[in-house]
C-alpha positions as CSV (number, residue, x, y, z in Angstrom):
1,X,-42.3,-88.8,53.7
2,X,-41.9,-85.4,54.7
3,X,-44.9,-85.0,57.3
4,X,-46.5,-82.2,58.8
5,X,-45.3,-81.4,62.3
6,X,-47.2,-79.9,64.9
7,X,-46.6,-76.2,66.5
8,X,-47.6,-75.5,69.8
9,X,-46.5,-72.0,70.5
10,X,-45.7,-68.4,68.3
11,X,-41.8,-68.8,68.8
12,X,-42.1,-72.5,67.2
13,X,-43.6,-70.9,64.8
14,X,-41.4,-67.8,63.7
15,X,-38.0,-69.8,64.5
16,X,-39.6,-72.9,61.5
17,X,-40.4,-70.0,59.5
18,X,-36.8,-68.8,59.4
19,X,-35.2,-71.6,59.4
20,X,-36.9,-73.1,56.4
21,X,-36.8,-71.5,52.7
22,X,-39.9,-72.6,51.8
23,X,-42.4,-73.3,54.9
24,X,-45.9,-74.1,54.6
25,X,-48.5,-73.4,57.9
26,X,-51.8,-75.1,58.3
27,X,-53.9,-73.8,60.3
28,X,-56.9,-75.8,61.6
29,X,-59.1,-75.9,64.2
30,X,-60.6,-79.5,66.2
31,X,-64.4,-78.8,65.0
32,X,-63.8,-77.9,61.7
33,X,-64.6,-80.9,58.9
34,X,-63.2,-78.9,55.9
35,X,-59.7,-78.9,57.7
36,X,-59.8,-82.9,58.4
37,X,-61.1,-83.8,54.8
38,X,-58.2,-81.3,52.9
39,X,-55.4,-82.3,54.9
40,X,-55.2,-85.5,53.1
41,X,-55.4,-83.9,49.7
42,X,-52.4,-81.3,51.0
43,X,-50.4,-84.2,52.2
44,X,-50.4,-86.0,49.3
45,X,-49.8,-82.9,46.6
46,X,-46.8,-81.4,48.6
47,X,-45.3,-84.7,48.4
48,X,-44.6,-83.3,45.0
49,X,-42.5,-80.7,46.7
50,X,-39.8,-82.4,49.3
51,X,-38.0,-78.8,49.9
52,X,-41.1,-77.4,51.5
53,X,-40.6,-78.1,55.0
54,X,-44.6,-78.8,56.5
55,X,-46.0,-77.5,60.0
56,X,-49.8,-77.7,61.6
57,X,-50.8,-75.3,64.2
58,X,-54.3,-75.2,66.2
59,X,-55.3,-72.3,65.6
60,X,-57.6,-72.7,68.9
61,X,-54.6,-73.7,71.4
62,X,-52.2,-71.1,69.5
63,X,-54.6,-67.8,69.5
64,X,-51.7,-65.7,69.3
65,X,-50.4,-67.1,66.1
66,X,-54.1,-66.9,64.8
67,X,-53.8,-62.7,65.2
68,X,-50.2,-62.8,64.0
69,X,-50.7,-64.1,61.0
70,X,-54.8,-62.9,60.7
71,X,-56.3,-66.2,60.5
72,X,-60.0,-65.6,61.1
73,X,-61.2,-68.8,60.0
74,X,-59.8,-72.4,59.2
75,X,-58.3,-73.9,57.8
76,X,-55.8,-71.6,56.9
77,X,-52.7,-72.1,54.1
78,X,-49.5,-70.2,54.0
79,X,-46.6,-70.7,52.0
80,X,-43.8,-68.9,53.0
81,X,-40.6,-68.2,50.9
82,X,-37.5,-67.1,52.5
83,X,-39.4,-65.7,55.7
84,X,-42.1,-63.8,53.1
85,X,-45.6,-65.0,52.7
86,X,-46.0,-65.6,48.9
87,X,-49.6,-67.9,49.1
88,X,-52.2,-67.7,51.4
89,X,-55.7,-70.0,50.9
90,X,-58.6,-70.0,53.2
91,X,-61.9,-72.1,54.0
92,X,-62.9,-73.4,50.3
93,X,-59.4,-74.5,48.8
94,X,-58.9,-75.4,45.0
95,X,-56.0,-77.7,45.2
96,X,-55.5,-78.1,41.5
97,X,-55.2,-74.1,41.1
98,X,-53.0,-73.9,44.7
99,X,-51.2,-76.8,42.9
100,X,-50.3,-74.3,39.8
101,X,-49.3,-71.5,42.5
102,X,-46.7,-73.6,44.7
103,X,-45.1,-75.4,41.8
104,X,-44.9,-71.7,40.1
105,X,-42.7,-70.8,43.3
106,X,-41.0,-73.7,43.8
107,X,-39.6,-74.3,39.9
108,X,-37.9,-71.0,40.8
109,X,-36.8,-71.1,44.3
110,X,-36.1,-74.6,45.0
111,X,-34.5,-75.4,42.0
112,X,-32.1,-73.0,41.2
């Protein structure tokens, strides 16, 4: 089970982003119920996708990866490909259409 592992500072962050192909940040705060009732859903539909490497950030402990990477509410999804954001999904998440977008990428990145 490939599970979500928790970033604590802007140089975590930045060194997973390079160092995985495909990388996918979510950023949540403590307070926020959306982020706690989603994350399951996430979980659970990346397990489709084992070469997507998985990372959590607080966006209230980390603020300087908040204004980094403009995250001006939570939660926050990014998929990055080779260092490059290609998705990006904020507050009110459809995960059947983000679903379509990351297995769009990942037919074409991961398997080839």
């Amino acid at each position: 089970m490939n599970t979500f592992l928790n970033l604590t500072s802007l140089d975590e962050i930045n060194q997973f982003i390079e160092e995985n192909d495909l990388a996918f940040l979510y950023f949540t705060t403590p307070n926020c119920s959306v982020c706690h009732g989603l994350r399951p859903q996430i979980e659970a539909m990346l397990e489709q996708y084992p070469k997507i490497k998985r990372a959590e950030i607080d966006a209230s402990e980390v603020r300087e990866a908040a204004g980094q990477f403009s995250v001006f509410t939570a939660p926050v999804l990014l998929l990055f490909v080779y260092g490059k954001e290609y998705i990006r999904e904020a507050r009110i998440v459809h995960t059947a259409e983000l679903n379509e977008k990351i297995k769009r990428i990942y037919e074409n990145v991961a398997e080839n």
